[in-house]
Backbone as numpy.savetxt, mean C-alpha at the origin, in Angstrom:
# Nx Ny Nz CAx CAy CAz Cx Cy Cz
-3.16 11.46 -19.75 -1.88 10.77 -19.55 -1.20 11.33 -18.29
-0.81 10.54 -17.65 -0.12 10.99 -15.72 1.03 11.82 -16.13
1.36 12.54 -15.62 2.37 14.13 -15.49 3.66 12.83 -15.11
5.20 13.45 -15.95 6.03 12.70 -15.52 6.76 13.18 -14.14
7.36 12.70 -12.86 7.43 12.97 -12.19 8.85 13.88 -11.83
8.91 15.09 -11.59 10.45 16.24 -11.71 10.00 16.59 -10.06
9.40 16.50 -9.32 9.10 16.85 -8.26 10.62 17.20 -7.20
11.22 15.88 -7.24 12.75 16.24 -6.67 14.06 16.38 -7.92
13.74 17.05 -8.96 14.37 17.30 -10.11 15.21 18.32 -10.14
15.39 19.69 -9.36 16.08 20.38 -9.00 16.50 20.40 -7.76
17.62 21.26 -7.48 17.93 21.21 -5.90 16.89 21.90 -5.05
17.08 21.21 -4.19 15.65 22.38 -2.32 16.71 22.49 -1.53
16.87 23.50 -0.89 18.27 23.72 -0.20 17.21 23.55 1.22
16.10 23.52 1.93 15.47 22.78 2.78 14.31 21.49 2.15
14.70 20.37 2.47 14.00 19.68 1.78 12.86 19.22 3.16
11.21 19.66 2.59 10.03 19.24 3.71 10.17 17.22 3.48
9.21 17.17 4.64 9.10 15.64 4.85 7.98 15.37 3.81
8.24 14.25 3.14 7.14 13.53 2.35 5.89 14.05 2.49
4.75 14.54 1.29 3.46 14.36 1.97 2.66 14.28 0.69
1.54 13.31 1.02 0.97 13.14 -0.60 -0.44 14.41 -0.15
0.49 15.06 -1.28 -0.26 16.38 -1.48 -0.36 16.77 -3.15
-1.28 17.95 -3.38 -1.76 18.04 -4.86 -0.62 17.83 -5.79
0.17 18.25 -4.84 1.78 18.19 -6.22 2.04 16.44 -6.19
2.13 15.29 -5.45 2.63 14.28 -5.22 1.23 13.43 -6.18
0.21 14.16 -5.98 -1.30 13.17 -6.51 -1.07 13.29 -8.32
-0.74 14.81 -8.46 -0.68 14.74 -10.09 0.17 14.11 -11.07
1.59 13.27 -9.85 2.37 12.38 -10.57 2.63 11.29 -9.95
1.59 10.55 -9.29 1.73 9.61 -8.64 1.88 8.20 -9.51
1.23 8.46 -9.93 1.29 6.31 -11.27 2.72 6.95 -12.23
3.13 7.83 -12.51 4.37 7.95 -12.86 5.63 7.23 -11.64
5.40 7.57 -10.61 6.08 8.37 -9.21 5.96 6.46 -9.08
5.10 5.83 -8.57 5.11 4.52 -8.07 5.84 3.56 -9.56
5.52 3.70 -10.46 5.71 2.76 -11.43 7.48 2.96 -11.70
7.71 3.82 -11.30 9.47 3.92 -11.41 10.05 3.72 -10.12
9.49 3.51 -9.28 9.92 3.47 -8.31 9.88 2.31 -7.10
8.88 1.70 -7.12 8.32 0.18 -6.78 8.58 -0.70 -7.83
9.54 -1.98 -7.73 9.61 -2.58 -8.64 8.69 -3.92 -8.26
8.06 -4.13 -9.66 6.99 -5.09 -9.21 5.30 -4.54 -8.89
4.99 -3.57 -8.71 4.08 -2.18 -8.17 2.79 -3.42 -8.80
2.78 -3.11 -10.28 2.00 -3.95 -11.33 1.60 -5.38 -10.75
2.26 -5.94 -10.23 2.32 -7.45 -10.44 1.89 -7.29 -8.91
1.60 -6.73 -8.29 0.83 -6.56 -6.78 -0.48 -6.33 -6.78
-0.80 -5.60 -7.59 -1.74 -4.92 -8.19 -2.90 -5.88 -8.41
-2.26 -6.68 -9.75 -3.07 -7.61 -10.05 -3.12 -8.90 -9.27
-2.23 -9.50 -8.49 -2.04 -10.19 -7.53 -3.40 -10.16 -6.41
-3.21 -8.41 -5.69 -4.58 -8.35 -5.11 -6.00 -8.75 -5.40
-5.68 -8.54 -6.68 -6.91 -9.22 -7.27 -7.68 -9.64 -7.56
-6.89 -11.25 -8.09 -6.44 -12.26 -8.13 -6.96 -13.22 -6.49
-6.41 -12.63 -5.39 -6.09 -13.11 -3.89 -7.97 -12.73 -3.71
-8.14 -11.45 -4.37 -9.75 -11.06 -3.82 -10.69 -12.22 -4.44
-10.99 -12.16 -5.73 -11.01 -12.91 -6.16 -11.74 -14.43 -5.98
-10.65 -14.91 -4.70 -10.47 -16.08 -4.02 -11.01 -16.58 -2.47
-10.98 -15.12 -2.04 -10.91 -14.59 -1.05 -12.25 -14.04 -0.25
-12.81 -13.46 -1.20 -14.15 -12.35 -0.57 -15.42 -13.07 -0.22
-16.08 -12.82 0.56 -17.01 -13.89 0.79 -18.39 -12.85 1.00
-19.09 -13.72 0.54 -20.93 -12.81 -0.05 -21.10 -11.71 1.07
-21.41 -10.83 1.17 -22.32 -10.09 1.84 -20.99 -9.07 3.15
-20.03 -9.44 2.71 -18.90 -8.82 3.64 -18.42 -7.84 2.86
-17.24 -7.25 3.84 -16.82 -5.30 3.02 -15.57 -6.30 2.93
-14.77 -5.29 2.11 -13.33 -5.18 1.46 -13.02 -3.84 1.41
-11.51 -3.89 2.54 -11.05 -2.69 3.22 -9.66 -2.31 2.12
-9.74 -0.84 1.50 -8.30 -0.80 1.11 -8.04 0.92 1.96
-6.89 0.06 3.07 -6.31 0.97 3.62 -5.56 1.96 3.38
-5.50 3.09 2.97 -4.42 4.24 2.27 -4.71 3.72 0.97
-5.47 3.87 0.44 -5.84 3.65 -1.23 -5.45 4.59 -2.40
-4.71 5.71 -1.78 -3.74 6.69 -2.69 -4.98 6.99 -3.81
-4.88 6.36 -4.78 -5.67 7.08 -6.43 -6.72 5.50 -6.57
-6.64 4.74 -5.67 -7.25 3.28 -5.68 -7.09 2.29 -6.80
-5.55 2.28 -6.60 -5.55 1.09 -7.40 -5.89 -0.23 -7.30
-5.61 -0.11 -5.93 -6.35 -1.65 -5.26 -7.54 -1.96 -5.23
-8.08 -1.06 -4.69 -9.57 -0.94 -4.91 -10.14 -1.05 -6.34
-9.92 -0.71 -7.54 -9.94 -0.90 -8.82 -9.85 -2.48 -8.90
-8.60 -2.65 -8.62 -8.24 -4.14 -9.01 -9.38 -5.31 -8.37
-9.43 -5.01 -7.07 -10.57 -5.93 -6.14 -11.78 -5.56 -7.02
-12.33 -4.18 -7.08 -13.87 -4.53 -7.54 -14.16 -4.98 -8.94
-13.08 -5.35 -9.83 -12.84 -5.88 -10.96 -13.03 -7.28 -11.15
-12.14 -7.85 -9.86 -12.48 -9.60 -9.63 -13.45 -10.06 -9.03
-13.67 -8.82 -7.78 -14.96 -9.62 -6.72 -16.16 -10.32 -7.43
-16.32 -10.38 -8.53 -17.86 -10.84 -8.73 -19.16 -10.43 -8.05
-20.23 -11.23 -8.25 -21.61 -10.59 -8.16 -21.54 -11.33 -6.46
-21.39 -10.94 -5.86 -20.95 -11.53 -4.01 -22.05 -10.14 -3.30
-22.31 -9.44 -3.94 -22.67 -8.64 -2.82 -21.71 -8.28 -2.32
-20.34 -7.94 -2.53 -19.67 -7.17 -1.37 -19.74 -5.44 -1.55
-19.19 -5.10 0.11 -19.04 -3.28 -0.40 -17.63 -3.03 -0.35
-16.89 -2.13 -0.97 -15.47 -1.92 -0.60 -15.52 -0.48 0.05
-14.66 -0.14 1.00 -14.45 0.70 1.72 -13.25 1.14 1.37
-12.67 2.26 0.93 -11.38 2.79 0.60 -11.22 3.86 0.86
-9.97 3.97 1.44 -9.74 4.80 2.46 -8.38 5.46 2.73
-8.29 7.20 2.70 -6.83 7.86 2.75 -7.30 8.86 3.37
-6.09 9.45 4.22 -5.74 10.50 4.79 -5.50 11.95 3.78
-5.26 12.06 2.58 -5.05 12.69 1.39 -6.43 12.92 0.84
-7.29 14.36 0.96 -8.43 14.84 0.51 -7.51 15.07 -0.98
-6.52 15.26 -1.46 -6.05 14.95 -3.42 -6.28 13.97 -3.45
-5.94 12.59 -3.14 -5.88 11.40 -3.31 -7.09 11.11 -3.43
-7.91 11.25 -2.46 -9.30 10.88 -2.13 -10.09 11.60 -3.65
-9.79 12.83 -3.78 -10.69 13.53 -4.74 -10.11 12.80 -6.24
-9.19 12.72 -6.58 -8.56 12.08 -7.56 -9.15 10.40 -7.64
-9.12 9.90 -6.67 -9.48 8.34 -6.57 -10.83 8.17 -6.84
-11.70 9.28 -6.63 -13.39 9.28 -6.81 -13.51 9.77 -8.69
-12.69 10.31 -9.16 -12.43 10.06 -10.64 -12.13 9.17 -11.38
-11.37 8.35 -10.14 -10.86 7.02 -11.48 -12.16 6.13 -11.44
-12.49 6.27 -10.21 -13.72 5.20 -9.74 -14.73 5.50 -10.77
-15.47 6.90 -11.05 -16.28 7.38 -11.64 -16.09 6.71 -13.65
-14.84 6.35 -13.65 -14.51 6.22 -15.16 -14.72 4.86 -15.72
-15.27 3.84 -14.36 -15.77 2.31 -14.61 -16.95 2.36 -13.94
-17.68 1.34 -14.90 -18.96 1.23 -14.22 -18.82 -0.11 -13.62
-19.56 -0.35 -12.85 -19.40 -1.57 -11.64 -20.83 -1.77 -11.28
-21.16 -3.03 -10.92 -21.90 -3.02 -9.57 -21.70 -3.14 -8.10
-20.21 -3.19 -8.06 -19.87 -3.01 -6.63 -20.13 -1.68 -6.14
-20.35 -1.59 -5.10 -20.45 -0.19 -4.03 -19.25 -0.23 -3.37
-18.49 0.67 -3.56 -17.23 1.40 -3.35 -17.96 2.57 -2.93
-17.30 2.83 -1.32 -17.52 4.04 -0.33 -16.08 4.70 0.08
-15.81 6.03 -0.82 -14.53 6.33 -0.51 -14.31 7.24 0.93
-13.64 7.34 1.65 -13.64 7.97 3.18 -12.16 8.69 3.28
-12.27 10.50 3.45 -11.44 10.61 3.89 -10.66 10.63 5.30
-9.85 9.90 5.82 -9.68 9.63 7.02 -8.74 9.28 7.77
-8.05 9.03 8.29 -6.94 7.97 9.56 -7.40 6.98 9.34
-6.55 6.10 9.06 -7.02 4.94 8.97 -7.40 3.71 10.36
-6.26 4.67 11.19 -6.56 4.07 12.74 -7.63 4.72 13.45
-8.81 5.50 12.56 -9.96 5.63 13.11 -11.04 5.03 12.51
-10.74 4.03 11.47 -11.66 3.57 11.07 -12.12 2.08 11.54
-13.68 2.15 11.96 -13.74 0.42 12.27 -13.56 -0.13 11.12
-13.11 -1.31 11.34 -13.08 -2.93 10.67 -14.15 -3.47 11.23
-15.14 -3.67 10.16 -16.03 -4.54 10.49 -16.72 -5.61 9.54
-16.77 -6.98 9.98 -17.32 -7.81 8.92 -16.61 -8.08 7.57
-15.28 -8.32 7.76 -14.55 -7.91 6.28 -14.06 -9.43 6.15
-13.73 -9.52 4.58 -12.85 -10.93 4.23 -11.99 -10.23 3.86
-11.68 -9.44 3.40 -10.49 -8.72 3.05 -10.20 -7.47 3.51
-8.45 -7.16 3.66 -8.31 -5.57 4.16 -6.68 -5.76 3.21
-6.52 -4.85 2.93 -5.37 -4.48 1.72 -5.23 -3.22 2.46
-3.37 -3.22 2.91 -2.82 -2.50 3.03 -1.41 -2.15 2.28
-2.09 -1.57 0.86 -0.94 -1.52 -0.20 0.19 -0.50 0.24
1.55 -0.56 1.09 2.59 0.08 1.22 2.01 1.66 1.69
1.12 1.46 2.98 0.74 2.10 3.77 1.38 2.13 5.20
0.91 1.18 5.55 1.66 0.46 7.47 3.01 1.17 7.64
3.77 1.51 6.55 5.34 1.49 6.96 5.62 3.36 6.87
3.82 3.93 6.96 3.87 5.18 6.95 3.41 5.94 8.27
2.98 4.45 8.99 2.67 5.07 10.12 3.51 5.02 11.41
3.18 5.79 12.20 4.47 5.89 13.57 4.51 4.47 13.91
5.62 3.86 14.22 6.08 1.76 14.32 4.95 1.88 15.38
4.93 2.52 16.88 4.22 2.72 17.59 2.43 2.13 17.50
2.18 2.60 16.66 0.78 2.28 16.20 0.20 1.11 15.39
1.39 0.26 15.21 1.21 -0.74 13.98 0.38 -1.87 14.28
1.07 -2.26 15.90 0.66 -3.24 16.09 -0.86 -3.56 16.35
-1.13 -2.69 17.26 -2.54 -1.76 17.26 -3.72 -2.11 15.99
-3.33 -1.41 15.16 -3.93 -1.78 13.94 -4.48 -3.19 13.67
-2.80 -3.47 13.62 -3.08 -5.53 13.49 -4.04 -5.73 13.46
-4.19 -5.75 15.27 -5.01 -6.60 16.35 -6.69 -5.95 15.79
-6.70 -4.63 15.18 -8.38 -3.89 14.91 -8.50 -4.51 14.03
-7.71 -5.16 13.00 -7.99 -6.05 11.96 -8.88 -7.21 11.63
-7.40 -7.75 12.97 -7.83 -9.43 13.14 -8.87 -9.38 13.47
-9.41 -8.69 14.62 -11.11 -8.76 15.03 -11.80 -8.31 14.28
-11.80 -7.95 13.26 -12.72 -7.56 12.40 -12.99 -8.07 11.18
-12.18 -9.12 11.05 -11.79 -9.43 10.01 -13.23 -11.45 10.30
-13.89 -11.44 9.53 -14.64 -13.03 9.49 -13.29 -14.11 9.38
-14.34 -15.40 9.67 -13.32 -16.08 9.63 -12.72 -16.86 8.28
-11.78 -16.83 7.95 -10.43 -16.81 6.96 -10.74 -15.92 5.93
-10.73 -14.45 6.93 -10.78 -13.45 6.22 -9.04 -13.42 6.09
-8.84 -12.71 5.22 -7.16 -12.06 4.60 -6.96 -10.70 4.62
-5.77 -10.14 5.02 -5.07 -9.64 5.28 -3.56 -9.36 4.59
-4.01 -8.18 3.82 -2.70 -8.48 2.11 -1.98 -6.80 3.15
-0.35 -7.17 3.25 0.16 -5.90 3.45 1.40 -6.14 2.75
1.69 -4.81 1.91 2.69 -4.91 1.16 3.69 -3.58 1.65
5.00 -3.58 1.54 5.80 -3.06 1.88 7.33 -3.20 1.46
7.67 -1.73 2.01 9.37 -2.11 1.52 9.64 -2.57 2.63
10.98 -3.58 2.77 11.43 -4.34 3.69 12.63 -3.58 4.10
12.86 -3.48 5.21 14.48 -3.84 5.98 15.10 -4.93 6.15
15.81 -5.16 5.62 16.60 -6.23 6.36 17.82 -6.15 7.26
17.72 -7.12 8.08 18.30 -7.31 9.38 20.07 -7.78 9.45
20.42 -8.01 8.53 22.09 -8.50 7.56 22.40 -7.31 7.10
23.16 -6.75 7.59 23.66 -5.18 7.10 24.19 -5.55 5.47
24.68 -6.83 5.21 25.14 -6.89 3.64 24.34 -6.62 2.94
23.21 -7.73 2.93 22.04 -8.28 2.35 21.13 -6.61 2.10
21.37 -5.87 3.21 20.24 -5.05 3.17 21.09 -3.77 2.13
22.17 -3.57 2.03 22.81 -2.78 1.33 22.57 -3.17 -0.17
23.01 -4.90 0.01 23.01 -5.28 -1.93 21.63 -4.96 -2.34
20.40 -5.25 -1.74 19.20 -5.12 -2.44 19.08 -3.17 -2.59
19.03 -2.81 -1.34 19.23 -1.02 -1.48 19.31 -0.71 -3.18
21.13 -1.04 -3.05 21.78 -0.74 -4.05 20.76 -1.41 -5.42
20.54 -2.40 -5.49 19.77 -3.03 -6.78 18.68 -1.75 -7.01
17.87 -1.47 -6.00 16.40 -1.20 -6.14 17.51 0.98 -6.65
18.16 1.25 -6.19 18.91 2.33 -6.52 18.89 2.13 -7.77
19.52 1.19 -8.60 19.72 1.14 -9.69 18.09 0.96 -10.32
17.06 0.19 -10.19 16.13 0.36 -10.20 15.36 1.27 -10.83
15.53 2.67 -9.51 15.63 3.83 -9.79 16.29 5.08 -11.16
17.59 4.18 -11.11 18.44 4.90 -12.07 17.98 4.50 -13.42
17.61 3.31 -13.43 17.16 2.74 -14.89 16.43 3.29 -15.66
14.90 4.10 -14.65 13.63 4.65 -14.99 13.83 5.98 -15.31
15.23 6.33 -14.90 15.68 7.72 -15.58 15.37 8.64 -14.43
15.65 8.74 -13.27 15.75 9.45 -12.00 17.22 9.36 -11.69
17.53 11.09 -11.64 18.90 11.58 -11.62 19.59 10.89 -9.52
20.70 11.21 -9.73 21.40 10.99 -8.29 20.42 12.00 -7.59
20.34 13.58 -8.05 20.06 14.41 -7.29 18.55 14.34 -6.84
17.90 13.42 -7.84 16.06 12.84 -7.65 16.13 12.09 -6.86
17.45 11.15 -6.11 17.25 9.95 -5.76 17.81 10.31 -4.36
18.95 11.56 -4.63 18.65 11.64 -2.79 18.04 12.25 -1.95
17.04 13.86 -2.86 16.60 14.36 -2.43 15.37 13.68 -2.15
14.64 12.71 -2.65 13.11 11.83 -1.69 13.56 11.16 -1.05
15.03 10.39 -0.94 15.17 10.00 0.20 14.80 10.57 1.66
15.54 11.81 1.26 15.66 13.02 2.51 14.31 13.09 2.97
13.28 13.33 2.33 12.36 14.06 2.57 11.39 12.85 2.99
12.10 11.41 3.18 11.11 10.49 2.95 11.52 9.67 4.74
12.83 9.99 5.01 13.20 9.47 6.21 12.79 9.34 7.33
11.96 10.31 7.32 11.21 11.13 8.70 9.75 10.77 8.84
9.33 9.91 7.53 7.88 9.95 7.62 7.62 8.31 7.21
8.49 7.98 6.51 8.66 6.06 5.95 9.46 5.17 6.51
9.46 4.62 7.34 10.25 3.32 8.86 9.46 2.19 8.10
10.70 1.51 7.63 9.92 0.33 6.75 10.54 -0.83 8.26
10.10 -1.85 8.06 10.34 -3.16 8.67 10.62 -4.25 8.35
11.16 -5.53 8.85 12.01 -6.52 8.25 11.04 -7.36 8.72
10.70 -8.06 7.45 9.95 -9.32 7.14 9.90 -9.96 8.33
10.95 -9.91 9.64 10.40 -10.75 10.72 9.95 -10.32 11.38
9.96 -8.34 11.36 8.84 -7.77 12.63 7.42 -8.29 11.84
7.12 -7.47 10.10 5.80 -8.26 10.12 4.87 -9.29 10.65
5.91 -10.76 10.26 5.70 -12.02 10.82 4.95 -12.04 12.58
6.16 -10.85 13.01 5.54 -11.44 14.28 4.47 -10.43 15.23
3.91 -9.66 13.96 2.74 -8.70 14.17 1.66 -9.10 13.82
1.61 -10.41 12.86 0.50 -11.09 12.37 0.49 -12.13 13.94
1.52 -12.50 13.86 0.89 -13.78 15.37 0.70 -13.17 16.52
1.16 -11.64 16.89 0.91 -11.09 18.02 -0.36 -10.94 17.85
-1.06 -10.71 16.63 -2.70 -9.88 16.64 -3.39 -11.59 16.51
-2.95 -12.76 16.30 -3.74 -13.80 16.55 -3.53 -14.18 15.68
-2.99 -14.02 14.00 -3.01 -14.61 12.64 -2.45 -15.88 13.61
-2.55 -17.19 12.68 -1.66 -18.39 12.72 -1.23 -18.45 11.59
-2.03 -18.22 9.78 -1.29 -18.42 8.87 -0.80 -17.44 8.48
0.63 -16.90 8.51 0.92 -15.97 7.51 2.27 -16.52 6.35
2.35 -15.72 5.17 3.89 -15.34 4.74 3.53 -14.60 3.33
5.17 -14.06 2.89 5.19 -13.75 2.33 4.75 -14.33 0.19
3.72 -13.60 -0.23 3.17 -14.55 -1.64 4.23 -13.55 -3.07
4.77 -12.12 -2.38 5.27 -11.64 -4.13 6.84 -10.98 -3.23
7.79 -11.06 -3.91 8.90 -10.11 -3.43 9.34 -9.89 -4.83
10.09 -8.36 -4.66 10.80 -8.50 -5.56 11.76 -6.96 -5.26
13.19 -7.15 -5.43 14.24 -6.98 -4.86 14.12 -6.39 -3.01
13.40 -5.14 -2.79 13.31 -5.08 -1.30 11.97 -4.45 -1.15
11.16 -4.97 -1.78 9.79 -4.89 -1.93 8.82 -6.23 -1.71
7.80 -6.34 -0.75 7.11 -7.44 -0.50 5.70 -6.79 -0.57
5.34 -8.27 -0.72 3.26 -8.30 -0.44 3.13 -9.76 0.46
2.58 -9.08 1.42 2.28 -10.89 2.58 0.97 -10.96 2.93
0.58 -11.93 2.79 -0.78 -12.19 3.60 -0.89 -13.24 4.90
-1.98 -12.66 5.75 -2.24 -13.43 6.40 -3.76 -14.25 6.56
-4.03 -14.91 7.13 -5.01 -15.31 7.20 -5.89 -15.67 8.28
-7.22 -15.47 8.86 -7.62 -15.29 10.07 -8.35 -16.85 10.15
């Protein structure tokens, strides 16, 4: 059963920047499920989208795959396609933890877990690449970048699932949802002092973006179809399509 999450439960009179490390891996499906609203319903969504999506003899990319839930979820729907999934984090916990959950279903998919940068990994030959609330962890600098290693790598009407917390661009709008997803927070039983200390520690390392930089990172890298398929309060999943 997943450890409940106290991690920012007392005071840190220096609080470090975010980092999914052994302490963050042992309460992570606690840590996301109180904290992403909707987390679940993405999950299976990916799916669902794979599912639909994957085409015989091509890979399926999950970018920052944390404990692989995505990856779980995809090699669950893909069917007998011949595909391989590639899953992939910067986090040797994550990575070592994620090769346990994998180990606890049997499959005939081939799932190749990699610890790594994800902006060093080729894209190649893929119908799918899942970037579950990863992108908005990397320097803005580098994003677009990515895109574009995507799109070319990606077959044609391959997909492209990136999910993320949003900014929005309406200083109201972006406060009322804040505030909702705060409460959110408060509901799942995370104190004020839980809720500002990961803020703190989360500022420096998480630059989320507003649904219209996405948009126009999919048409800069060449997408023509994109939008958004799940929201829910300042949380999205969008796909595009090549």
């Amino acid at each position: 059963m997943p450890k409940h999450d106290k991690i920012f439960a007392t005071p840190q009179q220096d609080i470090p920047d975010f980092r999914f490390n052994e302490q963050v891996v042992s309460v992570f499906p606690d840590m996301i499920s109180r904290s992403i609203p909707g987390y679940g319903a993405i999950i299976d969504g990916i799916g669902a989208i794979c599912a639909r999506v994957a085409q015989d003899r091509t890979r399926l990319y999950d970018l920052g795959c944390s404990l692989g839930a995505a990856t779980l979820s995809m090699r669950r729907h893909v069917g007998d396609n011949q595909c391989r999934i590639i899953a992939v984090d910067n986090s040797e916990a994550m990575v070592s933890r994620a090769q346990e959950h994998l180990n606890a279903f049997v499959s005939g998919t081939d799932v190749e877990l990699v610890c790594a940068d994800i902006r060093d990994v080729a894209i190649e030959n893929a119908s799918l690449v899942v970037l579950n609330f990863t992108l908005q962890f990397l320097p803005p600098q580098d994003r677009a970048d990515l895109m574009k290693k995507i799109y070319q790598g990606l077959v044609p009407g391959g997909v492209v699932i990136v999910s993320e917390k949003l900014r929005f661009e309406g200083e109201r709008l972006h406060q009322l949802l804040d505030e909702m997803h705060l409460d959110f927070k408060r509901a799942n039983g995370y104190s004020e002092l839980e809720i500002s200390q990961k803020r703190t520690a989360l500022e420096n390392v998480m630059k989320p973006d507003s649904k219209q930089q996405h948009y126009q990172r999919f048409k800069d890298a060449g997408f023509s179809e994109y939008s958004s398929w799940y929201q829910n309060l300042n949380f999205t999943s969008l796909m595009a399509i090549k």
